[in-house]
C-alpha positions as CSV (number, residue, x, y, z in Angstrom):
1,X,-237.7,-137.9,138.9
2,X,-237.1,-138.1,135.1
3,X,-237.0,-141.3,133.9
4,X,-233.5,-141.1,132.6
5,X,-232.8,-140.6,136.6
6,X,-234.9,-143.7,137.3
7,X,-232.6,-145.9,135.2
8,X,-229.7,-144.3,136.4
9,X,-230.7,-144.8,139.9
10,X,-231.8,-148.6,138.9
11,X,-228.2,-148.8,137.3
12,X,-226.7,-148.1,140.6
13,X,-228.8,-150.3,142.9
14,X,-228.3,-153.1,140.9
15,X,-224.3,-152.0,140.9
16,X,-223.8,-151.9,144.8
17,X,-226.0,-155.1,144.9
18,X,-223.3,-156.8,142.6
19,X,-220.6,-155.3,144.3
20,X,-221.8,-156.8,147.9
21,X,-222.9,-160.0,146.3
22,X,-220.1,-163.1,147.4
23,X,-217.7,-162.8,144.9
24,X,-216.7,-166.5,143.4
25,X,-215.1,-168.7,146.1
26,X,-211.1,-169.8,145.8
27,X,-209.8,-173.1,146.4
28,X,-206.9,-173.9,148.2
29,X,-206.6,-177.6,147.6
30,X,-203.0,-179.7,149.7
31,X,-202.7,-183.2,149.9
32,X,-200.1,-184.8,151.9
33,X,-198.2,-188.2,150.7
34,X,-198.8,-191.6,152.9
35,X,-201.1,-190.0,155.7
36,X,-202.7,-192.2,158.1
37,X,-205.3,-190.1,159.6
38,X,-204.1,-191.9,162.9
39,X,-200.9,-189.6,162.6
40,X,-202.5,-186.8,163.3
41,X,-203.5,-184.6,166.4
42,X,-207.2,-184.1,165.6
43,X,-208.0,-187.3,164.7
44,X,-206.7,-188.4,168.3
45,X,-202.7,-188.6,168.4
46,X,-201.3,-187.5,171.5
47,X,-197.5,-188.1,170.1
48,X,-197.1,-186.6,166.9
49,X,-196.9,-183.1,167.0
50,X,-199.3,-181.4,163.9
51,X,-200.2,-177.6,165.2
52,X,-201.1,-176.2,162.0
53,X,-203.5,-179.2,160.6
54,X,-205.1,-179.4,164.1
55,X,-205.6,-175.6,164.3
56,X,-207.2,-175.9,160.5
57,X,-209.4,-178.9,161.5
58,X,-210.8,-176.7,164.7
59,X,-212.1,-173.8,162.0
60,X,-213.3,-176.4,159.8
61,X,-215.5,-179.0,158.9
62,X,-213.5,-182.2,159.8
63,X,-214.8,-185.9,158.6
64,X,-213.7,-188.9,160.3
65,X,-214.5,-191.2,158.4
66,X,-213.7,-190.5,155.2
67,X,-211.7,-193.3,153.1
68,X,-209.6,-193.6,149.8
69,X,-210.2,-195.2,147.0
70,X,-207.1,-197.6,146.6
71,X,-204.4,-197.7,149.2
72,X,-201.7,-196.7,147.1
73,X,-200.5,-193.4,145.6
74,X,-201.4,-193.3,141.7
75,X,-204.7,-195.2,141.6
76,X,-205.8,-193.0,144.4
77,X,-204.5,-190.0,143.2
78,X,-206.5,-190.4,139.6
79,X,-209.8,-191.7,141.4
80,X,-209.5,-188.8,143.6
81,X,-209.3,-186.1,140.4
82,X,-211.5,-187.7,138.1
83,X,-214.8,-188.3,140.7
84,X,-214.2,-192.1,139.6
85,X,-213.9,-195.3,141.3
86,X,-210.4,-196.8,140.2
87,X,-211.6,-199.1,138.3
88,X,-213.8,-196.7,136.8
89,X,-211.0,-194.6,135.2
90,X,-208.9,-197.5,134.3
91,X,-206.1,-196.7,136.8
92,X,-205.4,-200.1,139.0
93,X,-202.2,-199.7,139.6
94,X,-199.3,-197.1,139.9
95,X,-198.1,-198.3,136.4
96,X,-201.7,-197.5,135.3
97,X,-201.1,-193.6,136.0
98,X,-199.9,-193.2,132.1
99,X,-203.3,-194.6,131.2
100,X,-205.0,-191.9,132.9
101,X,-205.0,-188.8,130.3
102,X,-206.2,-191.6,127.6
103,X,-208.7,-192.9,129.6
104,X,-209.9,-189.8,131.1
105,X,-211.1,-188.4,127.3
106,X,-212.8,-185.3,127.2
107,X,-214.2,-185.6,130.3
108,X,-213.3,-182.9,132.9
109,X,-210.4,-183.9,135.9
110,X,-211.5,-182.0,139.2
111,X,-209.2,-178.9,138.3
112,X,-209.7,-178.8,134.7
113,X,-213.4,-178.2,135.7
114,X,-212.6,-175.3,137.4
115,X,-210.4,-174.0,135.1
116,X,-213.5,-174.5,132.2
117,X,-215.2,-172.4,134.9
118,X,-212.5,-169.4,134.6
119,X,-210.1,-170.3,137.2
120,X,-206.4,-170.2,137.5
121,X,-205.6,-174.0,138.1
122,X,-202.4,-174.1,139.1
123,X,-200.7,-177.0,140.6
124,X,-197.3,-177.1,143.1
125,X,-195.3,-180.8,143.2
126,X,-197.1,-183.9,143.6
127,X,-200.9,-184.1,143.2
128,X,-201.2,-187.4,140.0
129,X,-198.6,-189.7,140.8
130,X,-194.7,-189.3,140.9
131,X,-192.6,-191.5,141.6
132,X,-191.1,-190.6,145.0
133,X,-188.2,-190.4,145.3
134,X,-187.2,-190.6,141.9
135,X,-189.7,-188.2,140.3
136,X,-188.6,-185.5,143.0
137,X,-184.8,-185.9,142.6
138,X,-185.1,-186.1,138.7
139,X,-187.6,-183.2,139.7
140,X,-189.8,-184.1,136.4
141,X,-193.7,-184.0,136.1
142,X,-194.5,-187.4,136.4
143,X,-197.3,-188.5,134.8
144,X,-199.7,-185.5,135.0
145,X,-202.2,-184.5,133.1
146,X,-201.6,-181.5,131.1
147,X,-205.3,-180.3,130.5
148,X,-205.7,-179.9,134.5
149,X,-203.6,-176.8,134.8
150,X,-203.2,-173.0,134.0
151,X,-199.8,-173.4,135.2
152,X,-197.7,-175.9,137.1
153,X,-194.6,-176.6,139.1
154,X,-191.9,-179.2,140.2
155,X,-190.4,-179.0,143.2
156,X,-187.0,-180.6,142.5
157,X,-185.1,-182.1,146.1
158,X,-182.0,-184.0,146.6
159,X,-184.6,-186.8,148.7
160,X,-182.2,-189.8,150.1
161,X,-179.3,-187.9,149.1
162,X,-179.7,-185.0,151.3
163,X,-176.9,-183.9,153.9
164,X,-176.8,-185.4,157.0
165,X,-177.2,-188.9,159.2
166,X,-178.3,-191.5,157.4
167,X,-179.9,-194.8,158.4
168,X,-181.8,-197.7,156.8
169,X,-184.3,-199.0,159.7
170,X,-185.3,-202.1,157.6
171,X,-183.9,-205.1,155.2
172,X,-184.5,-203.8,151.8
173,X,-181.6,-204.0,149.4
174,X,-180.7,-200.5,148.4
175,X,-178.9,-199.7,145.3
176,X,-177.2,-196.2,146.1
177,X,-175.7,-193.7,143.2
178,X,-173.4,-191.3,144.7
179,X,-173.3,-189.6,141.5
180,X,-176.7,-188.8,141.7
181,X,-177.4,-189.8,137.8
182,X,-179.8,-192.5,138.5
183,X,-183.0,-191.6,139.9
184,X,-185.1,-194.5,139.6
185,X,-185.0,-198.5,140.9
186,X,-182.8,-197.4,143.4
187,X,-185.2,-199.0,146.5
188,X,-185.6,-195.9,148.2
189,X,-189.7,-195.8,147.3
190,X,-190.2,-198.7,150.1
191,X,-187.5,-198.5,152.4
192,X,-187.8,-197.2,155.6
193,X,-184.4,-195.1,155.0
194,X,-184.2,-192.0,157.4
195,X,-182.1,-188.7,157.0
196,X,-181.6,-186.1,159.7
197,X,-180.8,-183.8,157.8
198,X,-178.1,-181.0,158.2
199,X,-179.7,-177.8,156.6
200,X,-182.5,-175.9,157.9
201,X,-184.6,-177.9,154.9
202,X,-185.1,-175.2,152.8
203,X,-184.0,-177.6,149.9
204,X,-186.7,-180.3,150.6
205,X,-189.6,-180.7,148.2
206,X,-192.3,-179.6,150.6
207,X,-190.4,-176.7,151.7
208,X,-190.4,-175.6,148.4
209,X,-193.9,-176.9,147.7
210,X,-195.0,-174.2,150.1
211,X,-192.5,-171.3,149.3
212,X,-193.7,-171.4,145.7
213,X,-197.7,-172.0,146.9
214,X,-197.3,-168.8,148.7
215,X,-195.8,-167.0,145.6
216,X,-199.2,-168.0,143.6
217,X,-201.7,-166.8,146.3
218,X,-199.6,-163.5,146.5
219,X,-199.9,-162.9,143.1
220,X,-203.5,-164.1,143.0
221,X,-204.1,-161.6,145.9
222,X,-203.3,-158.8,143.4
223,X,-204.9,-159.9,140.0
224,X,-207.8,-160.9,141.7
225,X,-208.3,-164.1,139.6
226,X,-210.1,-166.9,141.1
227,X,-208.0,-169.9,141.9
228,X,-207.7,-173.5,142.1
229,X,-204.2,-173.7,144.0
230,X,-203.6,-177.5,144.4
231,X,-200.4,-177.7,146.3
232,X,-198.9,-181.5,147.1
233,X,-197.1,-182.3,149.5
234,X,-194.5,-185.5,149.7
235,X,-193.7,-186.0,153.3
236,X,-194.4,-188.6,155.0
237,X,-193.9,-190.8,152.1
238,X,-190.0,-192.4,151.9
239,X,-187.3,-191.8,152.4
240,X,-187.9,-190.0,156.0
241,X,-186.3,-187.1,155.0
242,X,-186.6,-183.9,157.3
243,X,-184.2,-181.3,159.3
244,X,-182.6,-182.7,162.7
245,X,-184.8,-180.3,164.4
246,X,-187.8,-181.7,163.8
247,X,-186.4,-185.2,165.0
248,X,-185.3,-183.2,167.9
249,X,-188.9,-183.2,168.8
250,X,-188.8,-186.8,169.4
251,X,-187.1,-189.5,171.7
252,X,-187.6,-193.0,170.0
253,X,-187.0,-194.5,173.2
254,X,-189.8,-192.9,174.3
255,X,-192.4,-193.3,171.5
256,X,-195.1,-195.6,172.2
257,X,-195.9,-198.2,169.8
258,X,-199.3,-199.6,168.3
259,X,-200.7,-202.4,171.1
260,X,-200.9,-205.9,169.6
261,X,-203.3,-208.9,170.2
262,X,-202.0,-212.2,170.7
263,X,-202.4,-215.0,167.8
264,X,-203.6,-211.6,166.1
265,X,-202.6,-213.3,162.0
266,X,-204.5,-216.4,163.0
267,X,-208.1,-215.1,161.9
268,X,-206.7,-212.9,159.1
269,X,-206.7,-214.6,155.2
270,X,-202.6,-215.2,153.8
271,X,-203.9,-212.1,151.1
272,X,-204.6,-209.9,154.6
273,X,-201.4,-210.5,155.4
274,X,-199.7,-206.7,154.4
275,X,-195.9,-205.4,154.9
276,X,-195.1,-206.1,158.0
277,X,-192.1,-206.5,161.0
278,X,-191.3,-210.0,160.6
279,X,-191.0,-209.6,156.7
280,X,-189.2,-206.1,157.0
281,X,-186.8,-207.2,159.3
282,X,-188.1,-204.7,162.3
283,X,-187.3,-207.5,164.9
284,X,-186.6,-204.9,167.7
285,X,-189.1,-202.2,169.6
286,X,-186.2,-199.9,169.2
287,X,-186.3,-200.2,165.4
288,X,-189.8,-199.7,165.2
289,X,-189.9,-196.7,167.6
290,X,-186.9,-195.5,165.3
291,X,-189.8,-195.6,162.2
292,X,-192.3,-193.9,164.7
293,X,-189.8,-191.2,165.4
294,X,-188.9,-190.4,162.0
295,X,-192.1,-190.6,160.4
296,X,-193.2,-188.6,163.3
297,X,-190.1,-185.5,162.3
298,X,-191.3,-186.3,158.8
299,X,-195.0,-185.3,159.3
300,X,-194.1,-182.7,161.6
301,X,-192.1,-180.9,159.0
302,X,-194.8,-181.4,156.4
303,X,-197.5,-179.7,159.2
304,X,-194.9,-176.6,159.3
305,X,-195.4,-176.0,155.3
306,X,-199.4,-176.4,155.9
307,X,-199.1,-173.6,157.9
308,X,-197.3,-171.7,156.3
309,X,-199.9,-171.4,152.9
310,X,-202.8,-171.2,155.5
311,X,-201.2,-168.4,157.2
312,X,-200.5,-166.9,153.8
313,X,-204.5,-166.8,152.7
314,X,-204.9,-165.1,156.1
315,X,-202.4,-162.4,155.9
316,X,-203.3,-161.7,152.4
317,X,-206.8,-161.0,153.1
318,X,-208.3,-164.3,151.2
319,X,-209.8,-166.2,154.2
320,X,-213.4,-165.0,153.8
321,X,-213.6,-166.0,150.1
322,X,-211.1,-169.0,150.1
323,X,-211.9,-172.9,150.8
324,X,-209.4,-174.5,152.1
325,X,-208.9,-178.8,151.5
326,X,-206.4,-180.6,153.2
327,X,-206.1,-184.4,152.9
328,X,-204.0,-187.0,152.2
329,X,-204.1,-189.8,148.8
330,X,-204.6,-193.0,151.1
331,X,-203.7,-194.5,155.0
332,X,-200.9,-195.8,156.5
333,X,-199.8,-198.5,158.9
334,X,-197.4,-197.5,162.1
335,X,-197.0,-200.8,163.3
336,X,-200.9,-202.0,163.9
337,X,-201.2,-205.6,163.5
338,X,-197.4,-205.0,163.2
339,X,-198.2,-204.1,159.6
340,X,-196.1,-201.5,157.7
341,X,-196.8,-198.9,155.2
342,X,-199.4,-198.8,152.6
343,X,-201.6,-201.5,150.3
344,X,-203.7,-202.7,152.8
345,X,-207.6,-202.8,153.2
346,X,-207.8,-202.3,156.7
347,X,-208.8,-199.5,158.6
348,X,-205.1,-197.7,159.2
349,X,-204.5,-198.0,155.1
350,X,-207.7,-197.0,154.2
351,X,-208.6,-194.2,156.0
352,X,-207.8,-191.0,155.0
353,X,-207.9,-187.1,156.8
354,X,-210.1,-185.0,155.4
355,X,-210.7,-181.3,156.5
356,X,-212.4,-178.9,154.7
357,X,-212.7,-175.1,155.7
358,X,-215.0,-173.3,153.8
359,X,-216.2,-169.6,154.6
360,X,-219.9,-169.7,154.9
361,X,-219.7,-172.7,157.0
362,X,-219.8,-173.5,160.6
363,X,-216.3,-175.6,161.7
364,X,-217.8,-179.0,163.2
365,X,-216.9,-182.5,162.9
366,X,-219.3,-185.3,161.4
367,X,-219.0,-188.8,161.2
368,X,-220.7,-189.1,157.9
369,X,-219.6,-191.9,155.6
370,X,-217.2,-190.2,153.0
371,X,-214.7,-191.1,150.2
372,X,-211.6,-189.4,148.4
373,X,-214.0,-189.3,144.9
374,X,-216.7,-187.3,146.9
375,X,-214.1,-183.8,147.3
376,X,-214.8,-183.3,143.4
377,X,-218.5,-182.7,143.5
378,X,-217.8,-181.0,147.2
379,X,-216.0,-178.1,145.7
380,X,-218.1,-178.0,142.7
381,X,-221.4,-177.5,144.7
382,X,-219.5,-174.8,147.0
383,X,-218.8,-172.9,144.6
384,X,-221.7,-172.6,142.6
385,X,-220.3,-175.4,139.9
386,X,-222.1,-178.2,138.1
387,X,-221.5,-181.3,138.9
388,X,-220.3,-183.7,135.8
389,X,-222.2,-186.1,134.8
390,X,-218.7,-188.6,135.1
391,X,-218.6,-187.9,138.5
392,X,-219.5,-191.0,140.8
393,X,-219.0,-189.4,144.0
394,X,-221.3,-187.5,146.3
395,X,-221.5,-184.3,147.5
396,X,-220.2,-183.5,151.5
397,X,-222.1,-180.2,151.8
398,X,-225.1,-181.8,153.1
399,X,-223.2,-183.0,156.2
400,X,-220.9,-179.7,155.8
401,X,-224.5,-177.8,157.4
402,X,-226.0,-180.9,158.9
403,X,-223.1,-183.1,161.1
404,X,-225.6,-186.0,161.5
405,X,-226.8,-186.0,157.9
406,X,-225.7,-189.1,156.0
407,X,-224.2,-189.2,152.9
408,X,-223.9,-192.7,152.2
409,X,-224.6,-196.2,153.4
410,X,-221.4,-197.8,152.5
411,X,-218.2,-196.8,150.7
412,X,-215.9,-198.7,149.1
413,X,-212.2,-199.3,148.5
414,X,-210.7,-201.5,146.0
415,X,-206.8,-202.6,146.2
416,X,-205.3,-204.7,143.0
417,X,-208.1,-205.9,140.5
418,X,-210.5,-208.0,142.7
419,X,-209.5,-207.6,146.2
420,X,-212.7,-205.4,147.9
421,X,-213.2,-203.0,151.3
422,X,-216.8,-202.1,151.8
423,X,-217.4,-199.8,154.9
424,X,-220.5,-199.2,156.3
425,X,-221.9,-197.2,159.3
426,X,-221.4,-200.5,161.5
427,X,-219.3,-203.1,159.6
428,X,-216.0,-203.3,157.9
429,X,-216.6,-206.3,154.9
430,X,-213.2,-207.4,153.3
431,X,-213.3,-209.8,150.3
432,X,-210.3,-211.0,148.7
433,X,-209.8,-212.2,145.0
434,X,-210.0,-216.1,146.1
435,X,-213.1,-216.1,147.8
436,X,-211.8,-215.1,151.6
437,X,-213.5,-212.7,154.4
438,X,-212.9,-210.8,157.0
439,X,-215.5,-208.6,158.9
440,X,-215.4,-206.7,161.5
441,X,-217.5,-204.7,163.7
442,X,-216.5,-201.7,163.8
443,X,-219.0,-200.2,166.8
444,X,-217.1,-203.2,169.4
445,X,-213.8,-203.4,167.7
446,X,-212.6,-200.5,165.8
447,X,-209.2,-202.0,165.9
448,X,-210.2,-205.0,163.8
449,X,-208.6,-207.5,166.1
450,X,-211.7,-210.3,165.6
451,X,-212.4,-211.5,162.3
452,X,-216.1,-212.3,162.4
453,X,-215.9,-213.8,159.2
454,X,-214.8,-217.1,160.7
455,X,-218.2,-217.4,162.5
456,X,-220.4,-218.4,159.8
457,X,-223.0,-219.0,161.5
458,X,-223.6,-216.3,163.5
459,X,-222.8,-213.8,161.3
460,X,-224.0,-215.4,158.3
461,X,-227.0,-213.3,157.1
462,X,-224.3,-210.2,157.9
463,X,-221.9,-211.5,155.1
464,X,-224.8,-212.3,152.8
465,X,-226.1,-208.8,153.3
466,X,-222.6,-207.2,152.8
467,X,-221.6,-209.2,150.0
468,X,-224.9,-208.3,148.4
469,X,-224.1,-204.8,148.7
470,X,-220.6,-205.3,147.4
471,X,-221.7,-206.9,144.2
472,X,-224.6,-203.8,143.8
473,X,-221.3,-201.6,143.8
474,X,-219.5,-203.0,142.4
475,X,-222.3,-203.1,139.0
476,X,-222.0,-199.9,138.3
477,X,-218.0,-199.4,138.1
478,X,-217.3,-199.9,134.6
């Protein structure tokens, strides 16, 4: 063999080596809007009705207990794509959101990373804040940040003013524009306000969200690109907006509702105290199965659009070299503690789904201690990224291989400027801005019905321990 042939046949080994090689993974990144992980088949509802999260969860890695940052949409949102605590980034509040471009400088949001990297970033509807509804009817960007994305889109939707039966479940003062001029300050963004609507939804947000995500991965399937496909998805957030079918899937009269514990406020601090029936005006079971039912449509409906880009990667031959996210900003009370909604630091508000699908990995379910700024340096790891040196979140892949492998000893979870969640393996540690506690323990009472804070005593070197480990945390969040 002549030695030109020796290189030759060098050339080619080294070719087909490169050629079999894993080519660079995709991400396929969807976020749902007001998800309680509670709401959910997989993580143990036997009501609501989610087929294509569930059947995502059983070929995936699922975490169950993985919690947000800030239970409300725009501090968690910019937490979740800068790898920073909240008050890290400067974004404390859903006002904050325009602060978080500025504040973010030069260093790299999740996407924008991967875009640096050479992939097509391309985000579909709401992943920073928007304002929902207004945001979605005005069907504007919000504020985003432009240096995330290749590309993006709005998914414009008529929201409260869709065709159909209306109701308003609960006492907020509503300010209605039949003109459909006015998109903001309208009181739509708290209210549980429910529409059945008429149409087979194919002029709702996420039904666009999806029709729009599937154009991207078909075109992706072609070029070949990699891609960071971040697709958002508004449902469940208000107004309760879906197609009558889906509600057709559900009897209020039949829903069951959260179970309650007597005297269950008198061990909670007034600042504990979060939306709830009495203040809502949900004075009824029927009213608040009414909430169950369309919240349940609502999800439902959003579950049909997940499956619809999962089925997508699958049929266009991307599932062996495509990760697949799907979680949700923050939690969401149903009625537990006969609290409402969002803004809370207990367990329904705080915790969030988290499923993450990635080829080369086994599909499993760990209970390691995880938190929404921890998906950054997840997806950079698995796909052969560095991790910024910003990023104050940990990578999952450890417990991805190993279920049992912990990640963390406590996470944490702010809500306002000084009101704290720390969550460890065995206790939940709550410490408000004037001074009051609640703890719970979460291995005897993962309902948090018994605030152990009031027994000083006994719990005492508990609360000194947590609070300890609180004020450690909190020292490095600047």
């Amino acid at each position: 063999m002549t030695g030109q042939t020796l290189i030759a046949s060098l050339l080619l080994i080294v070719a087909n080596i490169a050629a079999a090689a894993d080519p660079i993974p995709n991400v396929l990144f969807i976020i749902s809007d007001d998800l309680g992980s509670q709401s959910l088949g997989c993580y143990g509802n036997t009501q609501c009705q989610t087929p294509n999260i569930d059947a995502l969860a059983e070929r995936g890695v699922k975490f169950t207990r993985t919690y947000t940052q800030y239970p409300v949409c725009g501090p968690s949102r910019a937490a979740l794509m800068s790898g920073m605590y909240a008050q890290s980034i400067g974004v404390t509040s859903n006002g904050g959101s325009s602060r978080f471009t500025k504040n973010l400088g030069t260093r790299p949001s999740m996407s924008q990373h991967f875009r640096n990297h050479g992939y097509h970033t391309a985000r579909v509807s709401k992943i920073y804040h928007m304002r929902v509804p207004g945001d979605i009817t005005a069907g504007v960007d919000g504020p985003d940040h432009a240096a995330s994305w290749t590309e993006r889109f709005n998914c414009q939707a008529p929201e409260q003013w869709t065709q159909g039966t209306h109701e308003h479940l609960t006492n907020e003062k509503l300010k209605p524009d039949p003109n459909r001029q006015i998109h903001y300050r309208l009181g739509y963004g708290g209210a549980f306000y429910v529409v059945r609507g008429e149409s087979d939804g194919t002029e709702q947000a996420d039904h666009k969200a999806a029709k729009k995500a599937v154009e991207l991965l078909e075109q992706r399937a072609v070029d070949q690109k990699p891609f960071f496909l971040a697709v958002g998805l508004v449902r469940p957030h208000v107004p309760l907006v879906a197609p009558k079918s889906f509600f057709d899937a559900y009897s209020a009269e039949e829903i069951e509702l959260p179970s309650q514990f007597e005297n269950d406020w008198k061990d909670i601090p007034k600042l504990g105290i979060s939306k709830n029936s009495t203040g809502s005006g949900l004075s009824n079971d029927l009213q608040k199965q009414k909430v169950l039912e369309a919240y349940y449509a609502s999800v439902t409906y959003m579950d049909t659009q997940v499956g619809k880009v999962v089925r997508a990667v699958d049929r266009l031959g991307l599932r062996d070299n495509t990760i697949i996210v799907f979680t949700a900003d923050h939690g969401y009370h149903l009625g537990e503690h006969e609290f409402w909604q969002k803004m809370s630091l207990h367990e329904e508000s705080t915790r969030i789904p988290l499923i993450i699908h990635a080829p080369n990995k086994n599909a499993c379910q760990t209970p390691a201690l995880s938190q929404q700024i921890d998906i950054y340096p997840t997806l950079a790891e698995l796909c052969g990224l560095p991790i910024p040196e910003h990023v104050q979140g940990k990578s999952l892949v450890p417990a991805m291989t190993d279920p049992s492998h912990i990640v963390h000893e406590s996470v944490y979870c702010l809500r306002g400027k000084d009101d704290h969640l720390l969550r460890t393996d065995r206790w939940a540690y709550i410490r408000y801005r004037n001074g009051d506690q609640e703890l719970y323990d979460m291995k005897t009472d993962p309902h948090q019905f018994s605030n152990l804070a009031h027994s000083l005593k006994k719990h005492q070197d508990v609360l000194t321990d947590l609070d300890t480990q609180l004020e450690s945390k909190l020292s490095v969040m600047h």
